[in-house]
C-alpha positions as CSV (number, residue, x, y, z in Angstrom):
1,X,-31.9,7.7,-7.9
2,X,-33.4,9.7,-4.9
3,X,-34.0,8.1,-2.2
4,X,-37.8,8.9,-2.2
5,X,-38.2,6.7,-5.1
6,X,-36.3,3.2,-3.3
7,X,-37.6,1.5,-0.3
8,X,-35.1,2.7,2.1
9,X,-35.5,2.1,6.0
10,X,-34.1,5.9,6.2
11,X,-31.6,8.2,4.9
12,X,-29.0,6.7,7.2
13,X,-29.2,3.6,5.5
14,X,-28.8,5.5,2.2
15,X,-25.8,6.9,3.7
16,X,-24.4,3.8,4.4
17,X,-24.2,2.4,1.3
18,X,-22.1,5.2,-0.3
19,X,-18.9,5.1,1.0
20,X,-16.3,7.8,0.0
21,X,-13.6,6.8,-2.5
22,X,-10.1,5.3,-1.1
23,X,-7.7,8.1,-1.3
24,X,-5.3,7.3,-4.2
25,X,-1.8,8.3,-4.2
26,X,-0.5,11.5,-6.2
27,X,2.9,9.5,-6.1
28,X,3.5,7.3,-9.4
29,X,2.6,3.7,-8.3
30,X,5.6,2.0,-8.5
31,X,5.7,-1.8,-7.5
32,X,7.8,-4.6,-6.9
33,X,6.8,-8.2,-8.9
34,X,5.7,-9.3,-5.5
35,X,3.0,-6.1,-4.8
36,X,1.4,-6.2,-8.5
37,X,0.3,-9.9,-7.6
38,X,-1.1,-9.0,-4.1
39,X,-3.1,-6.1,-5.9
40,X,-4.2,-8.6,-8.5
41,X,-5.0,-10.9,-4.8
42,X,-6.8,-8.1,-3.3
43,X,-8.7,-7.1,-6.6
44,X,-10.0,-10.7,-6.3
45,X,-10.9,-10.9,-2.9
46,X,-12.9,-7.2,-3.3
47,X,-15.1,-9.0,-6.3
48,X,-15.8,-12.2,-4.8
49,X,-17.2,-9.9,-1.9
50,X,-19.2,-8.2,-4.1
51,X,-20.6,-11.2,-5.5
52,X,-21.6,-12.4,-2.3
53,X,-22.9,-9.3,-0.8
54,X,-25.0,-9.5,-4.3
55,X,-26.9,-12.4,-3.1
56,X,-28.4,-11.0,0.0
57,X,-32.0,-10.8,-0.7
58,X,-32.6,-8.3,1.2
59,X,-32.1,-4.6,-0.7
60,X,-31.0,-2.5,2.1
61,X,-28.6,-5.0,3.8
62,X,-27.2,-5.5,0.0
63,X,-26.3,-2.1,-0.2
64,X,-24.5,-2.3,3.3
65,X,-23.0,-5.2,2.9
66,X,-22.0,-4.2,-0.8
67,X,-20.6,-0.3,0.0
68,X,-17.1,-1.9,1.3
69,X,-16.3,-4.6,-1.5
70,X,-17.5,-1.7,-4.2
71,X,-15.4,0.9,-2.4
72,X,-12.0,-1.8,-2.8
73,X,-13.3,-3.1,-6.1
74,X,-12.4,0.5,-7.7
75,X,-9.8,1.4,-5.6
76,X,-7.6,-1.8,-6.5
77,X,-9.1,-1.9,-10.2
78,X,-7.3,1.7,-10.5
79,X,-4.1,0.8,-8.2
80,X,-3.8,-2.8,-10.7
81,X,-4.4,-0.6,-13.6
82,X,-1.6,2.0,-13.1
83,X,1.3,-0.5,-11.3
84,X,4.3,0.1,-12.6
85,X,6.2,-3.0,-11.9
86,X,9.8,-1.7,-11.0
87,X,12.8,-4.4,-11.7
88,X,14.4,-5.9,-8.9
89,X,17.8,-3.6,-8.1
90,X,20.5,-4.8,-10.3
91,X,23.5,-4.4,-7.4
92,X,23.6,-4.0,-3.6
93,X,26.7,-0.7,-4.3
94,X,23.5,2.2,-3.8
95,X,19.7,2.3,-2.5
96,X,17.3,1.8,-4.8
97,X,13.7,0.6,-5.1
98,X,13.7,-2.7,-4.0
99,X,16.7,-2.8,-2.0
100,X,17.0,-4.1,1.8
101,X,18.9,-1.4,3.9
102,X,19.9,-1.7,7.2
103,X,20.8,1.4,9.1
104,X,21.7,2.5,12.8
105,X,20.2,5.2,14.7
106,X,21.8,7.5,17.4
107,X,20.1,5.6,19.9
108,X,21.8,2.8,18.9
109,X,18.8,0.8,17.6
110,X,19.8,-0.9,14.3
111,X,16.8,-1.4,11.6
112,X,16.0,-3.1,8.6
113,X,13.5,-2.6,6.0
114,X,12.8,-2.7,1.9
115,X,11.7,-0.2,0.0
116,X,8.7,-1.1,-1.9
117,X,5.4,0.8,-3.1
118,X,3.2,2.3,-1.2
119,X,0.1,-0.6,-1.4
120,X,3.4,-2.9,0.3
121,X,4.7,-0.8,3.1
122,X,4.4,-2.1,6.5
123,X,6.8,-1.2,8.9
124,X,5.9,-4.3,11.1
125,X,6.8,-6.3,8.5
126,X,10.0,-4.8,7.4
127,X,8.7,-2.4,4.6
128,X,8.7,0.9,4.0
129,X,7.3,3.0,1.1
130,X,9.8,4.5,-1.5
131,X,7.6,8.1,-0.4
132,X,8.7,8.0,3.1
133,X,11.1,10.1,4.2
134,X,13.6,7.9,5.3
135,X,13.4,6.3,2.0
136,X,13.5,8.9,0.3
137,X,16.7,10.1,2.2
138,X,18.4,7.1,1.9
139,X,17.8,6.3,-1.8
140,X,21.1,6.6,-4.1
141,X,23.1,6.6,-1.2
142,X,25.9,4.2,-0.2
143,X,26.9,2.1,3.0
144,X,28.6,4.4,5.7
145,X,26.5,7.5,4.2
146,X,24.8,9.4,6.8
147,X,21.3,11.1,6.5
148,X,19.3,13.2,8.8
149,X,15.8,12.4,9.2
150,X,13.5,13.5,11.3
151,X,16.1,15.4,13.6
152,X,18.0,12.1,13.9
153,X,20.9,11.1,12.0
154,X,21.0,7.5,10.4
155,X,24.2,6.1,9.3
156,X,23.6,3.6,6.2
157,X,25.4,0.0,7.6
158,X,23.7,-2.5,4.6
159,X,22.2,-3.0,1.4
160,X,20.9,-6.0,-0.3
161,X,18.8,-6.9,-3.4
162,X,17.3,-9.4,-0.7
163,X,13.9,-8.9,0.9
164,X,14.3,-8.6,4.8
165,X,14.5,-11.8,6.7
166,X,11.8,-11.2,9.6
């Protein structure tokens, strides 16, 4: 509907309430057991937002308050929709998704993070996404293997099936 036709304070406001589409990966959307339920979380908390942003009587702070929760509503509806829920790795002998590496650095700085998909990753809290290019480097290699990333060299120390103790 045009705006002419709605009692809008201004085409700002009209603006406001149509927020751009969260990008969505090209990358297939692998998951771990763990990151389809916090979608399924998120998908929840993004409709119970709508709901309450739909009881504000008021049209045009509706639509403000409404653009975010909309905006999250399809972009986790879509991210729930297409999870591919990817097994926990069956050995610690090679990087895979879901493993726990640890690897040193040629500064000498020794980290440790699990691969998971991309709606997991966060470096602060020891996870990575299987796209990033030190997961992908490191994925079906082996402990004492060394990979360049970056212009650094990273030599392989652990693997475990465990989820980083932080």
């Amino acid at each position: 509907m045009s705006v002419a036709f709605v009692k809008e304070e201004s085409a700002e406001t009209a603006a406001e309430t149509l927020l751009p589409d969260r990008p969505v990966s090209p990358h297939p959307n692998l998951v771990t057991e763990a990151g389809l339920e916090a979608l399924k979380r998120q998908l929840e908390e993004a409709r119970e937002a709508h709901q309450a942003s739909n009881a504000i009587e008021d049209v045009n702070e509706r639509r403000r308050q409404a653009a975010g929760p909309l905006r999250d509503l399809r972009y986790f509806t879509e991210r729930v929709r297409t999870a591919q829920v990817v097994p926990a790795p069956a050995g610690a002998e090679m990087v895979a998704f879901g493993s726990t590496v640890t690897f040193s650095r040629e500064d000498g700085r020794v980290q440790t993070y699990r691969i998971v998909g991309e709606d997991e990753a966060d470096p602060k809290a020891g996870t990575i996404s299987y796209v990033s290019p030190v997961a992908r480097q490191l994925s079906g290699k082996r402990v004492g293997d060394v990979v360049s990333v970056g212009g650094q060299e990273l030599e392989l120390v652990s693997i475990s099936c465990d989820a980083p103790r932080r």
